[in-house]
N, C-alpha and C positions, 0 to 999 in steps of 0.2 A: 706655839701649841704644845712642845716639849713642856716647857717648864707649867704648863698650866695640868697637864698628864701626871706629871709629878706633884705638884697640890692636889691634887682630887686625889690620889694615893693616901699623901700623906694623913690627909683630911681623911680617908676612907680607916687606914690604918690606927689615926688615933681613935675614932670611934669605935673600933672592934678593940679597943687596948691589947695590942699591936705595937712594941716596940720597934721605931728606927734602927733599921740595921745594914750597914753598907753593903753586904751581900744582894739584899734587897733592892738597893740604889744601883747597883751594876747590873742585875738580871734587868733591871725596866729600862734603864741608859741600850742595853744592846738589844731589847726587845720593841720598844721604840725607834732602835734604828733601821731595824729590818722593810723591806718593802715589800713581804709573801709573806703566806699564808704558811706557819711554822708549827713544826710537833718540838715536843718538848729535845728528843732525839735531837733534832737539828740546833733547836737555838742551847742545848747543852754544849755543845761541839762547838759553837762561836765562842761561849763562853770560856771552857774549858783550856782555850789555848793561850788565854792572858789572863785566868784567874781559874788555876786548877785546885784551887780550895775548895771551890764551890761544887758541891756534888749534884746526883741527877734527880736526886731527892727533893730537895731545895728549889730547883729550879724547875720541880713538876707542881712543887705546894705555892708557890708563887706564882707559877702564870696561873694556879687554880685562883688565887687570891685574884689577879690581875682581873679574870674574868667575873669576880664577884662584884668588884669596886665596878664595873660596868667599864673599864679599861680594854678588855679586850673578849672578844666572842670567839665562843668553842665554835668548830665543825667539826661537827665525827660525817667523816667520808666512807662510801666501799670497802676500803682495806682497814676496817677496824681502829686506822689511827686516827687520835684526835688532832687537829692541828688547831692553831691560835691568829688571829687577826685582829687589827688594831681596831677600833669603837671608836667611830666619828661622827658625834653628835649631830641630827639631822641628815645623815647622809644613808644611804640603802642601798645597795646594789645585791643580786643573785650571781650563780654560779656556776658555769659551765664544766665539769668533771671529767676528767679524760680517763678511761679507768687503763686505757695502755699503761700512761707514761705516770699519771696523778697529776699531772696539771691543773690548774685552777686558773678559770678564765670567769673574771667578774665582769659583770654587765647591767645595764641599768635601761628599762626600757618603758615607758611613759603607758601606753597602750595596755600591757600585763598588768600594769599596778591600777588601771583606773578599770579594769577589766576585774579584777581581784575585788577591787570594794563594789562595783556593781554586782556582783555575783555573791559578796555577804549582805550587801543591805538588801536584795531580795527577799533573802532567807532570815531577815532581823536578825543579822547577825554583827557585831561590833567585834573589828579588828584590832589585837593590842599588838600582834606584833606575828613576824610571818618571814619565813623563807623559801627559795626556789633554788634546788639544786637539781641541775639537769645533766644525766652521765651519759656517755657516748667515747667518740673519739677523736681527738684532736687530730688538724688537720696532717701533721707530723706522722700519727700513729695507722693514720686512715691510710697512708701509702701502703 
């Protein structure tokens, strides 16, 4: 799946004529290897400590790029930050938000989504694309 993330890049990249540039090839290598929902903040700081060339510049106009190629989806949360999540074709899950801690807890649940298109085709309404993010408090923060 990595290496096919990297063709669809690269593919995305030459059609915007968009130079190959290893800076490029290491921010998606450690952004792809991530398994959470990441601000630029954070995966700068992975970065930064095996390739401190790389600035925070760079590695904000690249996951912006990231998210155009359809590689990876923004969330702008409660506290203003945006964070970044991998894009896996056919797949959908929503968001449980903890506004204590910022946790993000994904979830996927059959009943909402078939509840979500009966509730647009009522209204002729045709869904291209749709999220659920629900804020409260993790069970952690609830103590």
């Amino acid at each position: 799946m990595i290496l096919e993330k990297k063709k669809a890049f690269n593919d995305f990249s030459a059609r915007k004529g968009l130079r190959s540039t290893r800076q490029r090839d290491i921010i998606l290598d450690i952004f792809l290897s991530t398994h959470q929902h990441i601000s630029v903040e954070e995966l700068y700081f992975k970065i930064k400590s095996s390739n401190p060339g790389i600035g925070h510049a760079t590695v904000y106009r690249t996951l912006k790029l990231f998210a155009e190629a359809g590689l990876a989806r923004e969330i702008h949360l409660h506290d203003g930050q945006t964070r970044y999540e991998h894009v896996v074709a056919g797949e959908h899950h929503d968001h449980l938000v903890c506004t204590g801690c910022n946790s993000i807890i994904e979830f996927e649940d059959e009943t909402i989504e078939k509840l979500q298109n009966e509730i647009a085709s009522r209204h002729g309404f045709q869904i291209k694309n749709h999220k659920m993010e629900i804020y409260g408090l993790c069970a952690t923060c609830k103590q």
